[in-house]
C-alpha positions in Angstrom: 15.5 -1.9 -35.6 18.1 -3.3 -33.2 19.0 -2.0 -30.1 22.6 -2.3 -28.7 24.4 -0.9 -25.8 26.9 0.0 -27.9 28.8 3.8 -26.9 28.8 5.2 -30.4 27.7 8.8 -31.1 24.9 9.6 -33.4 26.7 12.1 -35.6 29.0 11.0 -38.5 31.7 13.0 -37.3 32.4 11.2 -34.3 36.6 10.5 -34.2 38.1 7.4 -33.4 38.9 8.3 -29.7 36.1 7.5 -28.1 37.1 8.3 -24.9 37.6 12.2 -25.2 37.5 14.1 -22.0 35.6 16.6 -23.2 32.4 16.1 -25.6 30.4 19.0 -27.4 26.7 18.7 -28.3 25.4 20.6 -30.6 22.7 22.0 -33.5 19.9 20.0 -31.1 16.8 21.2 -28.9 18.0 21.1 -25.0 15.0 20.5 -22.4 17.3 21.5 -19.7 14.4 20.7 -17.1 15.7 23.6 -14.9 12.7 26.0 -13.8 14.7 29.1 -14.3 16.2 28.3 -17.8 14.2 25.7 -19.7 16.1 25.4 -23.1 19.4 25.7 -24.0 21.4 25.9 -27.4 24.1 23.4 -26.9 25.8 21.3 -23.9 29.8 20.8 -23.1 30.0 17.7 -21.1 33.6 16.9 -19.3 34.2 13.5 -18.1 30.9 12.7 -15.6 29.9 16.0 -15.5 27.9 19.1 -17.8 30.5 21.6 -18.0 28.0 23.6 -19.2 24.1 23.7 -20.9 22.8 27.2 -21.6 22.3 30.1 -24.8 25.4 31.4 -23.7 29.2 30.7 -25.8 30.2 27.4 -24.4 33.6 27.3 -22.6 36.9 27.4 -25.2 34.5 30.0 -27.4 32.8 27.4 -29.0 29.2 27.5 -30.2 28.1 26.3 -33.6 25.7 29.0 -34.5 28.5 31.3 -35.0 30.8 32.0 -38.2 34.1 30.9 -37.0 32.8 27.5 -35.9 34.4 25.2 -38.4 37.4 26.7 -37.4 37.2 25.7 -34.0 36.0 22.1 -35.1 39.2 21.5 -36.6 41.3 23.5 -33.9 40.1 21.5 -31.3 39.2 17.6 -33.3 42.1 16.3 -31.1 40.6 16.8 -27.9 36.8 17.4 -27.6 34.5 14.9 -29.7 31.8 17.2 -31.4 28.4 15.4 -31.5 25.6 16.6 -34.1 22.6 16.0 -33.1 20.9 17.2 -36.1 18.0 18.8 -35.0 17.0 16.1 -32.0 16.0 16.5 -28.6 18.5 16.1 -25.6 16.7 16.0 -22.1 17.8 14.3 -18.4 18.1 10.8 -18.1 14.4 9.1 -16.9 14.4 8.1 -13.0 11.6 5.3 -12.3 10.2 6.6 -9.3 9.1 2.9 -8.0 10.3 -0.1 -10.1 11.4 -3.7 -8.5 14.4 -3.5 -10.6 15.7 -7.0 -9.4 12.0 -8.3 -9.3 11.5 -6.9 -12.9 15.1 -8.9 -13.5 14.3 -12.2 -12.6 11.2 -12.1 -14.1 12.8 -12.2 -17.3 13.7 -16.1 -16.6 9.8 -16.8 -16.0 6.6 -17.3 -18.3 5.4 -13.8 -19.2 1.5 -14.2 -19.6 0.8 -10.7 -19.5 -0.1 -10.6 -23.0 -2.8 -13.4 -22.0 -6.4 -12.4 -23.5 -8.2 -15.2 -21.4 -7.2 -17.8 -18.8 -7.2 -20.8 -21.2 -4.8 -18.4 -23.4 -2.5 -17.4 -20.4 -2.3 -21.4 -19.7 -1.1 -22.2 -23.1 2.1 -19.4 -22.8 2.8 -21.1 -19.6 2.9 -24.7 -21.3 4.6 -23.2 -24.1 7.3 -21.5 -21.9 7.4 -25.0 -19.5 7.2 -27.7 -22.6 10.7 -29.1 -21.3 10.2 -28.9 -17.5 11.0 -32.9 -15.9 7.9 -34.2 -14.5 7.7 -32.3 -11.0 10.0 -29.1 -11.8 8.2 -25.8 -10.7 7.4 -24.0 -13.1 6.6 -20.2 -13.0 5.2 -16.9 -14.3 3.6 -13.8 -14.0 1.9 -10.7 -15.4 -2.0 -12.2 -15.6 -4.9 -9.8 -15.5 -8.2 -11.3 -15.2 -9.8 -7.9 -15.4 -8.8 -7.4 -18.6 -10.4 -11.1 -19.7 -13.8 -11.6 -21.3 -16.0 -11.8 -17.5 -13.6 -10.9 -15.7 -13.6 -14.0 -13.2 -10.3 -15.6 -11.2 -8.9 -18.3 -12.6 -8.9 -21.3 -10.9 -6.2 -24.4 -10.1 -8.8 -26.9 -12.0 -7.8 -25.2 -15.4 -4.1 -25.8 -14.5 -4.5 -29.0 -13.1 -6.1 -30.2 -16.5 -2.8 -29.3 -18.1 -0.4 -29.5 -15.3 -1.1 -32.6 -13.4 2.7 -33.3 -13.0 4.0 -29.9 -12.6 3.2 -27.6 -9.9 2.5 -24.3 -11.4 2.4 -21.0 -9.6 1.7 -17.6 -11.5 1.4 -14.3 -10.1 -0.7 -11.6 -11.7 -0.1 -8.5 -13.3 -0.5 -6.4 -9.7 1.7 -8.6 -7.6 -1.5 -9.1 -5.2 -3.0 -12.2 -6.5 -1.2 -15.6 -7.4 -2.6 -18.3 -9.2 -1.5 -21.9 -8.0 -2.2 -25.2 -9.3 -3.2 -28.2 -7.0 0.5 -29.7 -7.4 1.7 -26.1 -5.9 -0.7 -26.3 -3.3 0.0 -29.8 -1.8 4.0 -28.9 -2.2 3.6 -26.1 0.4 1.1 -27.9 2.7 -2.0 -25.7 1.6 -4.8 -28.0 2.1 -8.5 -27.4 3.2 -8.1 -26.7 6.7 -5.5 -23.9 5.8 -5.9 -21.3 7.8 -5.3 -17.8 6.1 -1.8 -16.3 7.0 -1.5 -12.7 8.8 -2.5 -9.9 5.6 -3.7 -12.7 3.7 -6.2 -15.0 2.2 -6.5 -18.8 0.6 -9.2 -18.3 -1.2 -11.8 -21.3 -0.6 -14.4 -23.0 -2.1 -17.5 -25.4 -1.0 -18.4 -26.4 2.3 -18.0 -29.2 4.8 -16.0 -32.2 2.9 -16.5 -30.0 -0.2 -14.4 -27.3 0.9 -11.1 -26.4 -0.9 -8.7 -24.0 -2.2 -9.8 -22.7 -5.1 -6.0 -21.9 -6.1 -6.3 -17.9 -5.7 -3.9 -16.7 -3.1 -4.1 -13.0 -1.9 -1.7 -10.6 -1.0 0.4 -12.4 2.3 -0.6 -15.4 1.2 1.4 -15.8 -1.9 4.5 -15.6 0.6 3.1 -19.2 1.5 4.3 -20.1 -2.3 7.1 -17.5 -2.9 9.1 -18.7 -0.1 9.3 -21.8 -1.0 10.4 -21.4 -4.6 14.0 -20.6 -3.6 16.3 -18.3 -5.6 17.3 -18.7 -9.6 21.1 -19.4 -9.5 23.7 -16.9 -9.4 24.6 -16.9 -13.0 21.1 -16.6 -13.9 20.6 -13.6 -11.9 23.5 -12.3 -12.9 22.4 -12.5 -16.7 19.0 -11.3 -16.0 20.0 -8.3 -13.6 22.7 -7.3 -16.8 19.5 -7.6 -19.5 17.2 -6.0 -17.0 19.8 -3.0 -17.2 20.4 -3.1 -20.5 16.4 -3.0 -21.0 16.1 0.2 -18.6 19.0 2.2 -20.5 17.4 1.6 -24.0 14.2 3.4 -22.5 16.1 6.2 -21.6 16.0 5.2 -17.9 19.0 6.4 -15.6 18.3 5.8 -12.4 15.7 3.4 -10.5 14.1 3.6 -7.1 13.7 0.4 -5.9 11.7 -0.9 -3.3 13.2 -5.0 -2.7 14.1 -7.1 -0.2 17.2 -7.7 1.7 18.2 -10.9 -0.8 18.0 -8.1 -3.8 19.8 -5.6 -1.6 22.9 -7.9 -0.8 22.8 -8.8 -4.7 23.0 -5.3 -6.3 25.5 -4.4 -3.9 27.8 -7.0 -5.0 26.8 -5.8 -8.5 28.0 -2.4 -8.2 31.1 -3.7 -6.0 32.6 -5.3 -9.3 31.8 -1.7 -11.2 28.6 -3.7 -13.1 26.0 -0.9 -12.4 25.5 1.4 -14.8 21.9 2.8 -13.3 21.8 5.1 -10.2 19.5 3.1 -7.8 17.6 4.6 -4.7 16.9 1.7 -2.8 14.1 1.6 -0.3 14.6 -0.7 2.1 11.7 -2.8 3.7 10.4 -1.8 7.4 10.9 -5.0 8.6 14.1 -4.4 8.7 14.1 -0.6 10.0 15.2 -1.5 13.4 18.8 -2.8 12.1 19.0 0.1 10.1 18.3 2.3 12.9 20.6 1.1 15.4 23.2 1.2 12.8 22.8 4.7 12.0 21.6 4.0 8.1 20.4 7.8 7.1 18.9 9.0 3.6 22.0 9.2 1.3 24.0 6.6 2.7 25.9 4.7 -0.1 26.9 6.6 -3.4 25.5 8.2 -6.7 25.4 4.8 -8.2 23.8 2.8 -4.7 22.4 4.5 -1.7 19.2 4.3 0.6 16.3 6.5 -0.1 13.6 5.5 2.6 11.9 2.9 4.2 9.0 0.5 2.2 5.9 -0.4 4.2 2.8 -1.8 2.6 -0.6 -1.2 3.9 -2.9 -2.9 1.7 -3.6 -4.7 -1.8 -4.5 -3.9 -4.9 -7.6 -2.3 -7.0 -7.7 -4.7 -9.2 -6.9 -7.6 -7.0 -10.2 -5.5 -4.7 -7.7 -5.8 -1.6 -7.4 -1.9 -1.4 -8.2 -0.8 2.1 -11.7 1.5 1.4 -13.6 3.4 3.7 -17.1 2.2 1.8 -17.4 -1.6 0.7 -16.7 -2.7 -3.4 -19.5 -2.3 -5.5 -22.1 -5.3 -5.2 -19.7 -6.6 -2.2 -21.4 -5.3 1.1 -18.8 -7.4 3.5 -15.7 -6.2 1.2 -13.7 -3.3 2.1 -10.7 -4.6 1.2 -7.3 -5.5 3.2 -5.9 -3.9 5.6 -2.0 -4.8 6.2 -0.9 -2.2 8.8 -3.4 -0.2 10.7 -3.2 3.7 11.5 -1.0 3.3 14.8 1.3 0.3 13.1 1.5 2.9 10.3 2.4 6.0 12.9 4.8 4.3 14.7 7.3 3.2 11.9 6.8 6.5 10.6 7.9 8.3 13.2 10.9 5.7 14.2 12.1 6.3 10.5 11.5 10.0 10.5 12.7 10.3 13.8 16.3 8.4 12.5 16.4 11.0 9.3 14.6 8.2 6.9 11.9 9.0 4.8 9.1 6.4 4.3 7.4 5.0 1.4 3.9 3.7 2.0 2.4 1.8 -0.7 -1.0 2.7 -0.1 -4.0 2.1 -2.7 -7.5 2.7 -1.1 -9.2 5.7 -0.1 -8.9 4.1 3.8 -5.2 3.3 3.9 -4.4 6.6 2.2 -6.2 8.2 5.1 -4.4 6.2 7.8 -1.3 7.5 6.3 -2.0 11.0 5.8 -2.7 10.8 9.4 1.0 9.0 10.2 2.4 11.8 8.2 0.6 14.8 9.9 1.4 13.3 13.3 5.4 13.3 12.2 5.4 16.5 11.1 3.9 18.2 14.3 6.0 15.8 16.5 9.3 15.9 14.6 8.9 19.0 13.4 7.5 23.0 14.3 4.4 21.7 15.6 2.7 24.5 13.6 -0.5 23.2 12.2 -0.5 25.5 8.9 0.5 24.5 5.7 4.4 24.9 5.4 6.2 25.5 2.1 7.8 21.9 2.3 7.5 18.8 4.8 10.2 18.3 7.3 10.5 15.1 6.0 10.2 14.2 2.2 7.4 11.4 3.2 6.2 9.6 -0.1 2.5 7.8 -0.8 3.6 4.9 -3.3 0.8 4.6 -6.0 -1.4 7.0 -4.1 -4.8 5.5 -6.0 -7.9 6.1 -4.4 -8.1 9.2 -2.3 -10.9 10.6 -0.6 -12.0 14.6 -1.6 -12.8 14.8 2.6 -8.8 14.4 2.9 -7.9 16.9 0.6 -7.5 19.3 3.4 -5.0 17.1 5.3 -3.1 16.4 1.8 -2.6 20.3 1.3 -1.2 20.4 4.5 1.1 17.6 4.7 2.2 17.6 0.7 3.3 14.0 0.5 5.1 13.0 -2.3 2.8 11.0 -4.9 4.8 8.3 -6.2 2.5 7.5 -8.8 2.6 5.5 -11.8 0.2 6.7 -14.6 0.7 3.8 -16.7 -1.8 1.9 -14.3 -4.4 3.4 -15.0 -4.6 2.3 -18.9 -5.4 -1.0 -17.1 -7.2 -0.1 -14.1 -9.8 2.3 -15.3 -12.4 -0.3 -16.0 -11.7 -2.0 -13.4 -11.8 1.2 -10.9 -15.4 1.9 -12.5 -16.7 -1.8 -11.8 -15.1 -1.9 -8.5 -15.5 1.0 -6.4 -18.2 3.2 -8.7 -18.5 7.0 -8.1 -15.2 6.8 -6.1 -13.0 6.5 -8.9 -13.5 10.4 -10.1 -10.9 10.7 -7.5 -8.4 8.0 -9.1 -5.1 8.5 -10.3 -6.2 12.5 -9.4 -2.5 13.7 -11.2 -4.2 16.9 -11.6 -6.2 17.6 -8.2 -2.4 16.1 -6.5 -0.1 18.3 -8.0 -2.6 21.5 -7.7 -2.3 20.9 -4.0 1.2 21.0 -3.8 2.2 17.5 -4.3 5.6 16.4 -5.8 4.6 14.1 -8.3 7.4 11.5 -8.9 6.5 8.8 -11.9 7.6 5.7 -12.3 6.2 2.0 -13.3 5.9 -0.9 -10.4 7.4 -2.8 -13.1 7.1 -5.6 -13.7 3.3 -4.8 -13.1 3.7 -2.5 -15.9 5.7 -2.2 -18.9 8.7 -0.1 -17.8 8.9 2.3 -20.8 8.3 5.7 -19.4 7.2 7.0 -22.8 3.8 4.7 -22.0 3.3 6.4 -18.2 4.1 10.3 -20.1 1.4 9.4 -22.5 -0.9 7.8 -19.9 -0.4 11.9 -17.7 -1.1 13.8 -20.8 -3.8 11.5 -22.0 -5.7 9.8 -20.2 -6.3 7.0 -22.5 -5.3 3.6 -22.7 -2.4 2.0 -24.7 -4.9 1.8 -27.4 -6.1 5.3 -27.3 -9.6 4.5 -25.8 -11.6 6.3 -24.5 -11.4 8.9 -27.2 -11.7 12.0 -24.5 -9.6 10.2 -22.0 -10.9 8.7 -18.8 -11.5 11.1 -16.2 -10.4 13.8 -18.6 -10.0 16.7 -16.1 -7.0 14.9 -14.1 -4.2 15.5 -17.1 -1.7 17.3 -16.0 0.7 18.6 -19.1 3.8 17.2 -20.9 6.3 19.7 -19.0 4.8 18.5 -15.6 4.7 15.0 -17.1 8.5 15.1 -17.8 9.5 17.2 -14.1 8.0 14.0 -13.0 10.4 11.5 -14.5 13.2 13.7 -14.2 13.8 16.6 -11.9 11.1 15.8 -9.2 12.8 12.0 -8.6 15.8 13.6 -8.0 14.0 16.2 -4.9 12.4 13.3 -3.7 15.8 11.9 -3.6 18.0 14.4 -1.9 19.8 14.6 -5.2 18.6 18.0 -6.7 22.3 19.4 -6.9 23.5 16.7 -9.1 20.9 15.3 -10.7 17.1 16.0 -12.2 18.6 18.5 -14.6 21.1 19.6 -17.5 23.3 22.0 -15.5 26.5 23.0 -14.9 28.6 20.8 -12.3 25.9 18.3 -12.3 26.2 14.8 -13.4 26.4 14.0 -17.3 23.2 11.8 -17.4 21.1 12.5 -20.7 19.0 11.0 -23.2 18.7 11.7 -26.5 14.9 11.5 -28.8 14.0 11.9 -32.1 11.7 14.9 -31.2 11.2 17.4 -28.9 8.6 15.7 -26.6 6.9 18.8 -25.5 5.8 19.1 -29.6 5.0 15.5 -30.3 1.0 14.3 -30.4 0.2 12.2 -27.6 0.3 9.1 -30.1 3.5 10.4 -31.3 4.4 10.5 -27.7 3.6 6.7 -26.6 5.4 5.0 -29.3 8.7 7.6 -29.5 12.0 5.6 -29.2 14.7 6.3 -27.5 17.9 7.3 -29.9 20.8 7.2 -27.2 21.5 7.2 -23.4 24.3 8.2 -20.9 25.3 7.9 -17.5 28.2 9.8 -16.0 29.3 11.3 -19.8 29.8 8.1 -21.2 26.8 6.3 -23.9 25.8 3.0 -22.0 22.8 2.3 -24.8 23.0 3.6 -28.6 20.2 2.5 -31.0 21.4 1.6 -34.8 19.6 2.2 -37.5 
């Protein structure tokens, strides 16, 4: 079935002005998302905005279920396009909650070896996707689990140097934490030996004395030692892949994007939207790095438009789970000296908070183990009592709409604080079809309280979905069936993992559509079909709330809009 981003309709009576003003959609199933009124019998949509979505007789008298309504059809064929959606589900567009959008982009002009089932198999995609690289052209990749592989060891830069020895080869894994470097790579960027590891990260080394060497792992910071030197694809290629990457998100039923990306990305997509090229509302959030320009400039939540604006501030405080870089209270399993990374300790972690709170920024703290999380929650309390009341209770909402990106591993002693402070959890339930063996082997007992969706949201959490892509695949249909399930991609295990943490489909789809848009300071436009608010829908081939969880995970998206108009249509 091909998939275009053509604007076509899906009913057979769509009219040859395509560019109506006013559009009618009808004889469908409406998950209007809106708490009060949750379904709705039809939608009028005028230019970028729902005119109206309700039971009730749509402006002009129209509504299909009564008598007179082929009448009307005719009456009115010149100037409203009547759409029939025969029986389908209409819902708000998706909003990825956390998604490198121009990382996921130029990805798409690199080796993808996630589908790798061992390392000699992710080393023959990469010679597959380099077989016309010159003699000494980098070449590059990503998306590599080891977890998932047969013994779950680290690659090494002996494999690729058996295959590579005139290439240097750098590929960085499925959780963005770990890259894999050949010894070409290596001597390109001066790591040698006597290397010494760079602040929040590690060369990973091997032997002794004149044995000693990198084994070709690089951890979290240390990658940068690589990254940076690797330079930028041109501008026409990032062009191209920033226009697929789009493309991609729309035919998933994605809308909008919150985007955590550098500067670089930031200028880009800016230059993108100036030449009317962005079709997706993005919610950038910018890195703390940089939160002392942004501050002196005056740079608040909001600034920018509905297409490009600033959301909050990035700041990372440790690795991964997989990667076993999480910050944790209590050492890995059968690692007694290993507790992980830390990247920015408890006061590093308080004082940007409170600089961006204090300047009306949220912040966004990617935050995996059970030890950063608590570091956080503490930078969080400690806003809200300076910043705001001072009143120790718990409050209705949080002065400021303070998010914990991925929120992994939490501790159950820290469930008091988390009721109090009600951090957003940014979470991305896809994850966990990969990292529930992994969160077993690694951290043991401790992982009853991973990806806690349930045990979150029951203490007032926003939960806010999305996908880290391009650590994950993007699709939102795999995260909703990852909430309701529990279970892999594949289905396994049977009963789901950790059953007790599902939350259900309607709290599953808040979370990719109306909670973004609360976290976003966008609730009056977007998040939901209603009057006056923008015209961003999607259209399925079944009401989601009905559909098996199988049913679920491999439904297809049928059509997308943003601002009224169709930006993806699938044929067939």
């Amino acid at each position: 079935m091909n998939e275009t981003p053509r604007t076509e309709t899906l009913s057979s009576e769509r009219t040859v002005n395509s560019m109506k003003h006013l559009k009618y959609f009808y004889n469908g199933r409406f998950l209007t998302m809106a708490p009060h009124s949750p379904y709705a019998g039809h939608m009028m949509v005028a230019g970028d905005r729902i005119l109206s979505c309700s039971d009730e007789i749509s402006p002009l008298g129209l509504d299909y279920r009564l008598p007179g309504f082929d009448a009307d059809r005719r009456r009115f064929a010149a100037d409203i396009e009547f759409i029939d959606l025969k029986g389908r589900a209409v819902l708000p567009g998706f909003t990825d909650a956390h998604a490198h959008i121009m990382m996921w982009a130029e990805n798409l002009l690199q080796a993808d070896v996630a589908p790798a089932t061992s390392e000699d198999d992710a080393i023959r995609i990469t010679k597959e996707f380099g077989r016309h690289k010159r003699p000494g052209e980098w070449i590059t990749g990503y998306g590599w689990a080891h977890n998932l592989w047969e013994g779950a060891q680290l690659p090494s830069a002996a494999s690729l140097d058996a295959v590579f020895p005139d290439n240097p080869v750098f590929l960085s894994s499925k959780c963005g934490h770990v890259g894999w470097a050949n010894s070409a790579a290596l001597a390109a960027v001066g790591i040698h030996a006597d290397s010494a590891n760079p602040p929040g990260g590690e060369i990973v080394m091997e032997g002794q004395g004149t044995s000693r060497r990198p084994t070709g792992i690089l951890l979290e910071n240390a990658m940068w030692l690589i990254e940076h030197s690797l330079g930028k694809p041109s501008e026409p290629d990032r062009l191209r892949a920033l226009l697929e990457a789009q493309r991609l998100a729309h035919s998933f039923g994605i809308t909008g994007i919150h985007a955590p990306e550098n500067m670089s990305a930031w200028e880009f997509i800016q230059r993108f939207h100036q030449a009317n090229r962005l079709t997706l509302r993005i919610n950038y959030l910018l890195p703390a790095a940089k939160l002392d320009h942004f501050d002196e400039a005056g740079i608040r939540l909001g600034f920018g438009d509905h297409h490009l604006r600033i959301a909050g501030v990035k700041l990372f405080t440790d690795g991964s789970l997989g990667g076993r870089t999480a910050y944790m209270k209590e050492a890995y399993e059968g690692e007694p000296d290993n507790f992980g990374m830390c990247i920015h300790d408890r006061d590093a972690i308080t004082r940007v908070t409170l600089q961006a709170n204090s300047a009306g920024l949220p912040m966004a703290i990617h935050a995996i183990g059970d030890r950063s999380i608590a570091d956080v929650l503490y930078a969080f309390d400690t806003a809200q009592k300076e910043l705001g009341d001072g009143d120790d209770t718990p409050s209705s909402a949080p002065v400021m709409r303070n998010r914990i990106e991925h929120f992994q591993t939490f501790d159950p002693a820290d469930l008091d604080i988390i009721r109090r402070v009600k951090p957003v959890a940014s979470m991305q339930p896809v994850h966990l079809c990969a990292d529930m063996g992994p969160a077993d082997r690694h951290i043991g007992d401790r992982s009853r309280h991973t990806y806690a969706l349930r045990t979150l949201a029951d203490a007032g959490c926003i939960l806010a979905f999305g996908s880290d892509s391009p650590v994950e695949p993007i699709n939102p249909m795999f995260g909703l069936f990852a909430a309701v399930s529990r279970q892999n991609l594949e289905g396994n295990p049977a009963g789901g993992w950790i059953p007790e943490e599902r939350i259900s489909i309607q709290e599953a789809l808040a979370a990719y559509t109306r909670n973004p848009a609360i976290v976003s300071g966008e609730s009056d436009v977007l998040g939901t079909l209603e009057s006056g608010k923008f015209a961003d829908f999607i259209i399925l081939p079944e009401d989601p709330e009905k559909a098996s969880h199988h049913n679920l995970r491999d439904m297809k998206v049928l059509a997308t809009y943003v601002d009224g108009t169709a930006v993806f249509e699938r044929e067939g």
